[in-house]
C-alpha positions as a Python dict, from the first residue, in 0.01 Angstrom:
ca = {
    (1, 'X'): (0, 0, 0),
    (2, 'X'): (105, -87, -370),
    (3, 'X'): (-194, -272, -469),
    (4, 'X'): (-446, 60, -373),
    (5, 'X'): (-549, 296, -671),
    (6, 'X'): (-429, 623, -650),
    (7, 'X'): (-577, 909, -480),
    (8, 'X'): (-789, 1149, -768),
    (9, 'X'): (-618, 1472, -641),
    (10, 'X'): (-249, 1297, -704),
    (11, 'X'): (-397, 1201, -1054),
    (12, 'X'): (-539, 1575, -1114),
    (13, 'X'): (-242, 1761, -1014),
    (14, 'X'): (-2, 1544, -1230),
    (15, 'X'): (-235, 1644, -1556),
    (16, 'X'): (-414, 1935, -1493),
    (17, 'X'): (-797, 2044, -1241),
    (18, 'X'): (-1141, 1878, -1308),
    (19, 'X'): (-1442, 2011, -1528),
    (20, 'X'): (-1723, 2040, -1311),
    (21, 'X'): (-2062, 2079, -1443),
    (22, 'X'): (-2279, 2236, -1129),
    (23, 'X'): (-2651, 2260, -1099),
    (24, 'X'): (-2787, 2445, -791),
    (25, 'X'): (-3171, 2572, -711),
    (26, 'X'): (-3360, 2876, -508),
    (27, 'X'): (-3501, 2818, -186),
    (28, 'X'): (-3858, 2626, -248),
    (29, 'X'): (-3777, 2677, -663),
    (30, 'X'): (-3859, 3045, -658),
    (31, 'X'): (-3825, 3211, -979),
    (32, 'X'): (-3571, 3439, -886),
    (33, 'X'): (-3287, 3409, -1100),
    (34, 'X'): (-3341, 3523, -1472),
    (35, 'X'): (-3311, 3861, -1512),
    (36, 'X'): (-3037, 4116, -1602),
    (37, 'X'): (-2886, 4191, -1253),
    (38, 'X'): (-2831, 3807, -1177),
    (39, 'X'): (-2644, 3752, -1512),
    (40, 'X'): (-2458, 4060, -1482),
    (41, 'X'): (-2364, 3969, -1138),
    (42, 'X'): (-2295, 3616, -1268),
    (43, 'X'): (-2084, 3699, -1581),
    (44, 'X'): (-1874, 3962, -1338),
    (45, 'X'): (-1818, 3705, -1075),
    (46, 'X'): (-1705, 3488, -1326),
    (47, 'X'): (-1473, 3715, -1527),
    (48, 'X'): (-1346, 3816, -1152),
    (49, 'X'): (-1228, 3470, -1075),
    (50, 'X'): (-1104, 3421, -1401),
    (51, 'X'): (-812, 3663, -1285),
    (52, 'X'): (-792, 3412, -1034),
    (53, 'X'): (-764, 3102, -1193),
    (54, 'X'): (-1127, 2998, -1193),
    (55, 'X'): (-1259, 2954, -1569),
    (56, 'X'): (-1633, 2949, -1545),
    (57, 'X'): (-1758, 2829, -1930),
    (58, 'X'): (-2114, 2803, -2016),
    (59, 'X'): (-2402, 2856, -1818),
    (60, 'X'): (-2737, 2864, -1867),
    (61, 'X'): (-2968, 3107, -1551),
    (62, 'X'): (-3305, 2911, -1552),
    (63, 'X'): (-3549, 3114, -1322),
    (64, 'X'): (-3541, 2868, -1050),
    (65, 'X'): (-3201, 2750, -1097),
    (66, 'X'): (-2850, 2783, -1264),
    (67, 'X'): (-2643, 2496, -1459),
    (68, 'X'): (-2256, 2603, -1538),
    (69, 'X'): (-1936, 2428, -1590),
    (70, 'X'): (-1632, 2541, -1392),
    (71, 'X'): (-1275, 2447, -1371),
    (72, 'X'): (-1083, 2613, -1089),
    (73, 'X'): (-662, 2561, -977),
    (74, 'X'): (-484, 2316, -818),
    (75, 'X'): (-600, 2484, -472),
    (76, 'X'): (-954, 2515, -580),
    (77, 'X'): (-1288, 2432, -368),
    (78, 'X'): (-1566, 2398, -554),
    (79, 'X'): (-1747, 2401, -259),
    (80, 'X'): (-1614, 2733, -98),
    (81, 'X'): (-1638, 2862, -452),
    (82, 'X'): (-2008, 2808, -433),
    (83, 'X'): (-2059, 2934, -146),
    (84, 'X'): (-1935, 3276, -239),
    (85, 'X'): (-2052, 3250, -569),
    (86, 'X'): (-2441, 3206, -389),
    (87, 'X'): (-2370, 3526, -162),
    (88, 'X'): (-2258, 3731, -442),
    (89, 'X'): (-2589, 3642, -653),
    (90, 'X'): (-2832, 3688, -311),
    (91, 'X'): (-2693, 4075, -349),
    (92, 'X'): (-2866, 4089, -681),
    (93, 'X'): (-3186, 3920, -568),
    (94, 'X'): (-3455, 4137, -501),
    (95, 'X'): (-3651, 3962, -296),
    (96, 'X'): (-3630, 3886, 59),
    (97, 'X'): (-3408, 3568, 170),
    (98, 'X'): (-3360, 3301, 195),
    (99, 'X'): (-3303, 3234, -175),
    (100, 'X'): (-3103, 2948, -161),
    (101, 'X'): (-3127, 2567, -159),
    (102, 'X'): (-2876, 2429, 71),
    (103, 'X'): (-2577, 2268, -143),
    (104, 'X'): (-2568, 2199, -512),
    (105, 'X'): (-2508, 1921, -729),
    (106, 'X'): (-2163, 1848, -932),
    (107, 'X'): (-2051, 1613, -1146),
    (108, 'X'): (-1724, 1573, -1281),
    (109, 'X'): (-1670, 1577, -1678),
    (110, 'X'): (-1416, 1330, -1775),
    (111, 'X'): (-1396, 1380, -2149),
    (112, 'X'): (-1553, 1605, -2427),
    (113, 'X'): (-1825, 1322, -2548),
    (114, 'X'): (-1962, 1397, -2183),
    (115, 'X'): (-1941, 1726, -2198),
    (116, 'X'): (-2065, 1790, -2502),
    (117, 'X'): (-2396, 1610, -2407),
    (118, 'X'): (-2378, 1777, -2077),
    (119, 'X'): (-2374, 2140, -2259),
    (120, 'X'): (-2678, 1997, -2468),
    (121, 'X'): (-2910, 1922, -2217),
    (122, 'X'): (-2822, 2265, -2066),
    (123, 'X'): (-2921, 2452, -2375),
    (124, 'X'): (-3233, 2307, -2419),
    (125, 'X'): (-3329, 2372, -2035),
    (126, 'X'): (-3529, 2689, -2124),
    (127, 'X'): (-3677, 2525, -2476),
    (128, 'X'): (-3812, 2214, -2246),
    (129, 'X'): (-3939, 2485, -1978),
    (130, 'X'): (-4113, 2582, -2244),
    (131, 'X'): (-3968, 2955, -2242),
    (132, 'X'): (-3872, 2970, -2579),
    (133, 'X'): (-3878, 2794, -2870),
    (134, 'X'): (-3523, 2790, -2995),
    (135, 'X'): (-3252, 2791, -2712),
    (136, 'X'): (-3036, 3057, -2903),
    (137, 'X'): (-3322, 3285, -2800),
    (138, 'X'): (-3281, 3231, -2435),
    (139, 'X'): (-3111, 3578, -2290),
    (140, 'X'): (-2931, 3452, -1985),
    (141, 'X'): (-2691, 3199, -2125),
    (142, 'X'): (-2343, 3220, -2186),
    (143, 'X'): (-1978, 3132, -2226),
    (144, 'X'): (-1697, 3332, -2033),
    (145, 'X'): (-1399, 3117, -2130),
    (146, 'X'): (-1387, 2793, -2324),
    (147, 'X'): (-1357, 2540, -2116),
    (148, 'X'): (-1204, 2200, -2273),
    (149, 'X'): (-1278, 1845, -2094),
}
């Protein structure tokens, strides 16, 4: 039909994949999450894909939950990509399952004004949580590959 919009993935492929910024929680909000085997498990998962066409930017680990921004190939699934993504974390979880909520929530960044408040709120998660007073002092954040909207 002439008169319908076009589909997004014929829009995305012509330019180039979406930013996603993804939130996703533990089972029942257990604080499971910040500590130094998650991130390291996190940051290697993410430099792993990133041979693979997945760049994973910023995150922030709360204890109950993670916030990160991801933008995958042409063939990517965000949702398969979570999926393994939770599996490869639950080995670094010391604590007996289940440890996840089921899904996640994603939103898709559609230019840097966005993302640029997005990141904002992100880094302030742990100063609001009221874990530290300047979010520059919050251990299990990062960036593993800019990321541009």
């Amino acid at each position: 039909m002439p008169d319908r919009p076009p589909r997004l993935h014929h829009v995305f492929q012509r330019y180039e994949p979406p930013l996603y910024f993804v939130t996703f929680n533990t089972h029942k909000r257990r604080r499971l999450l910040a500590n130094v085997l998650v991130h390291t498990e996190l940051v290697r998962f993410a430099q792993e894909g990133q041979r693979r066409g997945i760049g994973r930017g910023r995150y922030v680990i709360m204890p109950d939950h993670v916030h990160l921004f991801v933008r995958g190939n042409l063939d990517f699934s965000l949702r398969q990509w979570m999926r393994i993504l939770k599996r490869v974390l639950s080995k670094a979880i010391l604590s007996a399952p289940p440890h996840w909520q089921q899904g996640f929530f994603d939103h898709s960044i559609r230019h840097s004004e966005s993302y640029a408040e997005k990141w904002e709120y992100v880094r302030q998660n742990p100063v609001r949580a009221g874990l530290v007073k300047d979010p520059d002092e919050w251990p299990w954040q990062g960036e593993i590959v800019r990321l541009e909207a």
